[in-house]
NUNU-759014 format. One record per residue (C-alpha): x, y, z; residue in three letters. Coordinates in nm, 3 decimals, padded with zeros to 5 digits. Layout:
[rec [X,Y,Z],"ala"]
...
# end
This chain:
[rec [20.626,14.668,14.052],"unk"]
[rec [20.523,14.395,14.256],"unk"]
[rec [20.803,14.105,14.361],"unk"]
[rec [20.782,13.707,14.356],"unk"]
[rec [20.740,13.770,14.738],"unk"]
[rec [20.455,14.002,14.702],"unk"]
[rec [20.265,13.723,14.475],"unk"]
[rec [20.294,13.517,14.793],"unk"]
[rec [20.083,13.760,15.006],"unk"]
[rec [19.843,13.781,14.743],"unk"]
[rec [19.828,13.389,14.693],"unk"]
[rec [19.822,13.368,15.115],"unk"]
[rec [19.546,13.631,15.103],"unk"]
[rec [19.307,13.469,14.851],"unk"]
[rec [19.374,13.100,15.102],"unk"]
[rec [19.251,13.279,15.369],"unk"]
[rec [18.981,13.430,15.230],"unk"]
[rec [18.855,13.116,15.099],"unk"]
[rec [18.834,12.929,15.398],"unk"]
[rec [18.642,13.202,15.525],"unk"]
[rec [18.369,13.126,15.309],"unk"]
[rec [18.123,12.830,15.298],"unk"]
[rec [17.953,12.680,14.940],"unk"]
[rec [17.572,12.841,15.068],"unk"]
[rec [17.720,13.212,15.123],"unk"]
[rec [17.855,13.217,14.745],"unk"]
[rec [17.515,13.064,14.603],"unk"]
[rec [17.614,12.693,14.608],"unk"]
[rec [17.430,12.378,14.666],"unk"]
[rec [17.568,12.208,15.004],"unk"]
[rec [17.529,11.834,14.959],"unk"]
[rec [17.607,11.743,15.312],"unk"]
[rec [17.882,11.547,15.216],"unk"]
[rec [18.185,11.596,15.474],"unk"]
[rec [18.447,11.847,15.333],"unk"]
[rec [18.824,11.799,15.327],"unk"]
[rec [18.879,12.122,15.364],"unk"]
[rec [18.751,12.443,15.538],"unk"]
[rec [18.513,12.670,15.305],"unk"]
[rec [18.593,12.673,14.938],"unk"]
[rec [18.784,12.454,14.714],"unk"]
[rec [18.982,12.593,14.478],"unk"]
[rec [18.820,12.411,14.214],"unk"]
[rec [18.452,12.636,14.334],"unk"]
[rec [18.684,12.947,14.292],"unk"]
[rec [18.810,12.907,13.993],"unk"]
[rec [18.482,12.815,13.807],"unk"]
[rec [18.320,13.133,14.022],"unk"]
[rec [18.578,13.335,13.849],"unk"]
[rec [18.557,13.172,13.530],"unk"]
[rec [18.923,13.053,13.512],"unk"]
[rec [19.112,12.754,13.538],"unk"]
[rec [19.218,12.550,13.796],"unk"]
[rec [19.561,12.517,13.694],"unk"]
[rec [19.567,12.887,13.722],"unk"]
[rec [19.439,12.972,13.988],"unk"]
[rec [19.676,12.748,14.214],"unk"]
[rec [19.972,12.893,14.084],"unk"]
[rec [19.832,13.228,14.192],"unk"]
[rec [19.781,13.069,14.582],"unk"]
[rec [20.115,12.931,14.516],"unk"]
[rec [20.253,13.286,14.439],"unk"]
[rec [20.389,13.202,14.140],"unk"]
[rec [20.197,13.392,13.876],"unk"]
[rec [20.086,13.781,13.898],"unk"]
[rec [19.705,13.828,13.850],"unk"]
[rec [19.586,14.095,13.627],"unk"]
[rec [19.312,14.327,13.654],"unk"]
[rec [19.072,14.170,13.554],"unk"]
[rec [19.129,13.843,13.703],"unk"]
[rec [19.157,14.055,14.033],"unk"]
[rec [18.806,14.195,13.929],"unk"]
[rec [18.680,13.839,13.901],"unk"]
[rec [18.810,13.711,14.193],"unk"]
[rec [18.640,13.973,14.471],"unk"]
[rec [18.311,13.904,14.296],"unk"]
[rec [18.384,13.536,14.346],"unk"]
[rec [18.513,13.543,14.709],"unk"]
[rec [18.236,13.809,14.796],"unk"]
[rec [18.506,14.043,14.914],"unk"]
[rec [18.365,14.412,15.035],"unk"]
[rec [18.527,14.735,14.959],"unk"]
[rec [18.822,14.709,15.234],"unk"]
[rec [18.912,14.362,15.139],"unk"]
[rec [18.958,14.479,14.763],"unk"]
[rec [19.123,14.750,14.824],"unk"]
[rec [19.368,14.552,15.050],"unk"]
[rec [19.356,14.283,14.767],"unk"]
[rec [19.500,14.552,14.513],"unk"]
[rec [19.714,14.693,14.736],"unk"]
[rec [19.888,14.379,14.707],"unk"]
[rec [19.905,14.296,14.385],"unk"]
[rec [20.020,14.648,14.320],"unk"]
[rec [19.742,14.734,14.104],"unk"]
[rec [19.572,15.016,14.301],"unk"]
[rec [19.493,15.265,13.974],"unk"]
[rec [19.312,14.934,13.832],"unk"]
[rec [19.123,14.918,14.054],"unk"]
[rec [18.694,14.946,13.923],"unk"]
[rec [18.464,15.148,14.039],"unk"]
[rec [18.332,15.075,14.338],"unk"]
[rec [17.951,15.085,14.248],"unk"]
[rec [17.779,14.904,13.962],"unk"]
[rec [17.647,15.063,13.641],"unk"]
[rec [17.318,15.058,13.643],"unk"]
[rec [17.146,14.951,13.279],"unk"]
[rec [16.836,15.152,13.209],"unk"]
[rec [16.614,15.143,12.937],"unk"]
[rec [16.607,15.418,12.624],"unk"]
[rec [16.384,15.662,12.641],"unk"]
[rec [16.205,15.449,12.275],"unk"]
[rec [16.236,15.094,12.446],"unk"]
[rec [16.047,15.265,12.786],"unk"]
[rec [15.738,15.401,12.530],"unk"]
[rec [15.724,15.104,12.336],"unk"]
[rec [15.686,14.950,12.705],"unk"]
[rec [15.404,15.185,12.811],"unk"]
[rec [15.201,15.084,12.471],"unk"]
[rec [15.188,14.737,12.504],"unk"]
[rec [14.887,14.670,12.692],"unk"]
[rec [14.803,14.346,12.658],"unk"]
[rec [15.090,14.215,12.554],"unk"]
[rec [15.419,14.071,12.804],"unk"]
[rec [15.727,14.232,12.742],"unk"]
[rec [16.089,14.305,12.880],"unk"]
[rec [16.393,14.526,12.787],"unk"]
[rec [16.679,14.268,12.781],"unk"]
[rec [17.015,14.478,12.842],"unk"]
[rec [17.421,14.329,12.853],"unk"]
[rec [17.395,14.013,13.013],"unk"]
[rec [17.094,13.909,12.922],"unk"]
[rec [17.001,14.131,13.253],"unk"]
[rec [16.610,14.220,13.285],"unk"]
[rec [16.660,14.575,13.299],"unk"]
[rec [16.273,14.676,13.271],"unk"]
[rec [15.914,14.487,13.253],"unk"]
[rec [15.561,14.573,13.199],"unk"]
[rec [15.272,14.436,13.423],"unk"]
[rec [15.155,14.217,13.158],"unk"]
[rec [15.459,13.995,13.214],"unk"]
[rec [15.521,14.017,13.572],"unk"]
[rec [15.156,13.858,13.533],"unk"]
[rec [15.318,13.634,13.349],"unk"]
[rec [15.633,13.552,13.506],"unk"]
[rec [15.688,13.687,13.836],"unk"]
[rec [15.691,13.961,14.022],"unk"]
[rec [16.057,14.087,13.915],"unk"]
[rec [16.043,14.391,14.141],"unk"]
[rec [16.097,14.152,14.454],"unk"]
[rec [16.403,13.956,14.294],"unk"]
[rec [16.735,14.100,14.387],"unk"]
[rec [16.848,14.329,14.128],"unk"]
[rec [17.221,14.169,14.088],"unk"]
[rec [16.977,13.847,14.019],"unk"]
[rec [16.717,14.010,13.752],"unk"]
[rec [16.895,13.799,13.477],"unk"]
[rec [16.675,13.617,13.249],"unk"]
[rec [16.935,13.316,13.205],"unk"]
[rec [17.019,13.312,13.581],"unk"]
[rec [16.638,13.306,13.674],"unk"]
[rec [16.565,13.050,13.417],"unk"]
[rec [16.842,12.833,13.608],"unk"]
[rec [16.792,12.876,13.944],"unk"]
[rec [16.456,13.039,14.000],"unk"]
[rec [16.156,12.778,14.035],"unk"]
[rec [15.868,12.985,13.933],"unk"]
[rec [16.094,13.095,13.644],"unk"]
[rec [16.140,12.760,13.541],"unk"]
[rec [15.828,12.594,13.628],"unk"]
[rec [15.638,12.779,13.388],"unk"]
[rec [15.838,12.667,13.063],"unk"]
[rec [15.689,12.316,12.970],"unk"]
[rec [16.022,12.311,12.710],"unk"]
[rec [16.227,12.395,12.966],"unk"]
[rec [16.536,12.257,12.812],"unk"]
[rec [16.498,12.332,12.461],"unk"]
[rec [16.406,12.688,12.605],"unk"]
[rec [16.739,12.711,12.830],"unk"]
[rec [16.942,12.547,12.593],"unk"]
[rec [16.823,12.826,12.373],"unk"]
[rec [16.893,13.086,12.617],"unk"]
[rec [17.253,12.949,12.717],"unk"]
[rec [17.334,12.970,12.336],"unk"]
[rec [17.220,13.356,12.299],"unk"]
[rec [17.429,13.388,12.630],"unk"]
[rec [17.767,13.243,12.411],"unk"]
[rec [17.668,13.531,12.181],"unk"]
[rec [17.663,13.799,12.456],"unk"]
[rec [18.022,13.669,12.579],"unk"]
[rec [18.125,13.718,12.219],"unk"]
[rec [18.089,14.059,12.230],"unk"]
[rec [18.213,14.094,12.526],"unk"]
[rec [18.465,13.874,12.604],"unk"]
[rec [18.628,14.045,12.950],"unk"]
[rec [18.339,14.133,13.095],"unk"]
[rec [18.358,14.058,13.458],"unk"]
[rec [17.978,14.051,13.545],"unk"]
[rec [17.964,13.806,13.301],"unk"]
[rec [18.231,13.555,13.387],"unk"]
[rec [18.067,13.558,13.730],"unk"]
[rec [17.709,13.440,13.614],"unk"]
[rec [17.900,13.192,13.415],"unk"]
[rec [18.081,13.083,13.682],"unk"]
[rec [17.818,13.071,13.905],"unk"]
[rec [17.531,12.872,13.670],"unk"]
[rec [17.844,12.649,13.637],"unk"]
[rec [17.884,12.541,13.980],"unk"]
[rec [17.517,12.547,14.000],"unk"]
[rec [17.385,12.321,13.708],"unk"]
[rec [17.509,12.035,13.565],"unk"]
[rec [17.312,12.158,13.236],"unk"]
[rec [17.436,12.437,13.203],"unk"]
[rec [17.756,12.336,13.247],"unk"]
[rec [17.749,12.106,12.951],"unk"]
[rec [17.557,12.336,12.704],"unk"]
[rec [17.819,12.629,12.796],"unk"]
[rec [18.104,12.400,12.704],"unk"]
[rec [17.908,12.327,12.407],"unk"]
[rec [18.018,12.647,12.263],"unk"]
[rec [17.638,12.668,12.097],"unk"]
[rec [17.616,13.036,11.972],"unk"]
[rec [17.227,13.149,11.862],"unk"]
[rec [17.062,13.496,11.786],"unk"]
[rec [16.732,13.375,11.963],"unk"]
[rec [16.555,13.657,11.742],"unk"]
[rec [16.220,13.475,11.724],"unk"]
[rec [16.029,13.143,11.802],"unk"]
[rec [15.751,12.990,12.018],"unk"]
[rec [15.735,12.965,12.368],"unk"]
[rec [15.536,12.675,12.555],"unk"]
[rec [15.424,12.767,12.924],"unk"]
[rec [15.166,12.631,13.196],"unk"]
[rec [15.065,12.924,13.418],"unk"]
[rec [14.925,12.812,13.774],"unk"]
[rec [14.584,13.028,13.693],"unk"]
[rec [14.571,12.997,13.349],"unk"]
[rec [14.709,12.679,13.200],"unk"]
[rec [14.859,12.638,12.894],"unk"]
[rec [14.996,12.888,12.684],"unk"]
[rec [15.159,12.919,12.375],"unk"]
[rec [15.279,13.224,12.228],"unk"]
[rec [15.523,13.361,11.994],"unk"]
[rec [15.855,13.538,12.070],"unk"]
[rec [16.016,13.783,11.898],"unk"]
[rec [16.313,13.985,11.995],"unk"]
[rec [16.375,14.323,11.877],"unk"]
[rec [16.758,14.507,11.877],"unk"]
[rec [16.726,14.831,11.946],"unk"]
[rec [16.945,14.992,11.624],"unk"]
[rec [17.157,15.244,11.858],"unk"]
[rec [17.433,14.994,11.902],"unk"]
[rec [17.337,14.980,12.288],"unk"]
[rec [17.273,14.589,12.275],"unk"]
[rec [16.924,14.664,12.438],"unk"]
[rec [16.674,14.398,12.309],"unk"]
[rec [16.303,14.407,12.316],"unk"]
[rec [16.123,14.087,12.389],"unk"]
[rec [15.752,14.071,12.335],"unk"]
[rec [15.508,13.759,12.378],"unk"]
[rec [15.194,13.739,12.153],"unk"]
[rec [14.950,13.518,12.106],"unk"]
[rec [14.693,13.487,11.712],"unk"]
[rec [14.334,13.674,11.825],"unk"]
[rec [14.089,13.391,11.860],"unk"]
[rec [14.291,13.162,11.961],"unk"]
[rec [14.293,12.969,12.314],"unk"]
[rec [14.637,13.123,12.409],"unk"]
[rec [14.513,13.493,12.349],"unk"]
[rec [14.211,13.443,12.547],"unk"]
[rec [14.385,13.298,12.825],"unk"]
[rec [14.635,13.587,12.852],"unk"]
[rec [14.333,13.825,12.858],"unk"]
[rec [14.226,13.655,13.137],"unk"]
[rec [14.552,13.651,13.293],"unk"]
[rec [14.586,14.022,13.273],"unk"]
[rec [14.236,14.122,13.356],"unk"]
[rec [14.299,13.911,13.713],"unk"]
[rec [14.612,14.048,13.760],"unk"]
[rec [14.412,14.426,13.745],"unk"]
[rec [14.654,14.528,13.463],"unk"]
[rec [14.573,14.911,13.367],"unk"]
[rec [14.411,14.954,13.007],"unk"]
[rec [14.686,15.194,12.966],"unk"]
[rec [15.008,14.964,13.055],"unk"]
[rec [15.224,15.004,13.334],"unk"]
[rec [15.617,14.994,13.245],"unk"]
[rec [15.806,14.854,13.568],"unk"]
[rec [16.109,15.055,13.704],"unk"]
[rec [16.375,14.950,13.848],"unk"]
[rec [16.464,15.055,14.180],"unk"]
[rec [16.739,15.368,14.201],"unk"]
[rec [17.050,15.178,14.334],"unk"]
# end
């Protein structure tokens, strides 16, 4: 059982690692403004970790014991590698709590990849826990982006609408759209309320965006089955199509999100062209993810 004294080496530890650490290397904007202290504040850790302030200075101070999952939270948000969390729980005297070292990787059912492979001409994506982009067909990398060259622990569809601007450029709603999106999020964080992946993209889009910040504090909870989206593609121009989300009935959370557009209309005939630049296959092609 771990001692008030112990508490102190873990609260001495987490000091030192954040000083160690600078806003850029954890994903944060650096405004150039002269810092009173070296590397992180507290108050960047704690909203990386999604936990309070309060909190998490009593835990420098040594005078709280941090659980396991706040311990999982915290080496995401200080970046620590495998040494420094096993150190880290070695301290805290949690060693058999420790996770598991690698990340699960989501992968698309077997039904979600065919439905993939028969959508031709129409932009599509398996949505998994998260909101993570866990597969894609050509049709809406065309559309999008190329999400085979974004960093797989970044192939969220929330994160990318934040932080990404190709991602976000295209969306001529941008806000209603995000707003939207944060809202779904609050639904995913429902269901899963100690997910630590989670509380580190919150954290993260936090620190990041003022606008997220405020609609996540909102407490704005919404389905997002269906509606319209508004984009401007660079080759294409404008584009309005309907979206409509599809939950896959095996209880796996796994959501199918397809764009159409009405035959005849301007829309359709500028995703046709969109997808017959972009050499799109008549027969689809269903993006994998890499093996990590």
């Amino acid at each position: 059982m771990t001692s008030p004294s112990e508490y102190g080496q873990v609260g001495g530890f987490l000091k030192a690692r954040r000083a160690q650490l600078t806003p850029r290397e954890v994903g944060l904007p650096d405004t150039g403004t002269r810092r009173r202290v070296t590397g992180l504040r507290r108050t960047e850790v704690a909203q990386l970790a999604a936990i309070s302030v309060e909190y998490y200075t009593r835990l420098e101070q040594g005078r709280v014991r941090a659980s396991a999952s706040v311990l999982r939270t915290l080496a995401r948000a200080l970046r620590l590698d495998d040494d420094q969390q096993t150190y880290l729980y070695e301290l805290a005297g949690k060693t058999d709590a420790r996770p598991q070292r690698r990340r699960t990787v989501q992968r698309a059912r077997p039904a979600m990849r065919r439905l993939l492979d028969q959508l031709t001409e129409t932009p599509a994506l398996v949505l998994g826990m998260r909101m993570d982009i866990v597969e894609w067909n050509s049709a809406a990398a065309a559309l999008y982006l190329d999400f085979a060259n974004i960093p797989a622990h970044q192939r969220n569809y929330v994160y990318l609408l934040f932080t990404d601007p190709t991602f976000r450029g295209l969306h001529t709603q941008w806000a209603h759209d995000a707003r939207i999106a944060v809202a779904a999020l609050r639904m995913e964080a429902a269901k899963n309320p100690g997910d630590p992946e989670l509380a580190r993209l919150v954290g993260e889009l936090s620190l990041r965006d003022t606008d997220f910040r405020t609609w996540w504090a909102e407490h704005w909870v919404d389905s997002a089955t269906f509606g319209t989206k508004n984009y401007r593609h660079p080759l294409v121009g404008d584009l309005t199509l309907d979206c409509d989300t599809w939950l896959s009935p095996d209880g796996s959370g796994q959501r199918l999100l397809v764009l159409t557009a009405e035959p005849g209309t301007p829309a359709h005939d500028a995703l046709r062209i969109l997808l017959s630049w972009n050499d799109i296959p008549a027969s689809g092609t269903v993006m994998r993810l890499p093996r990590q």
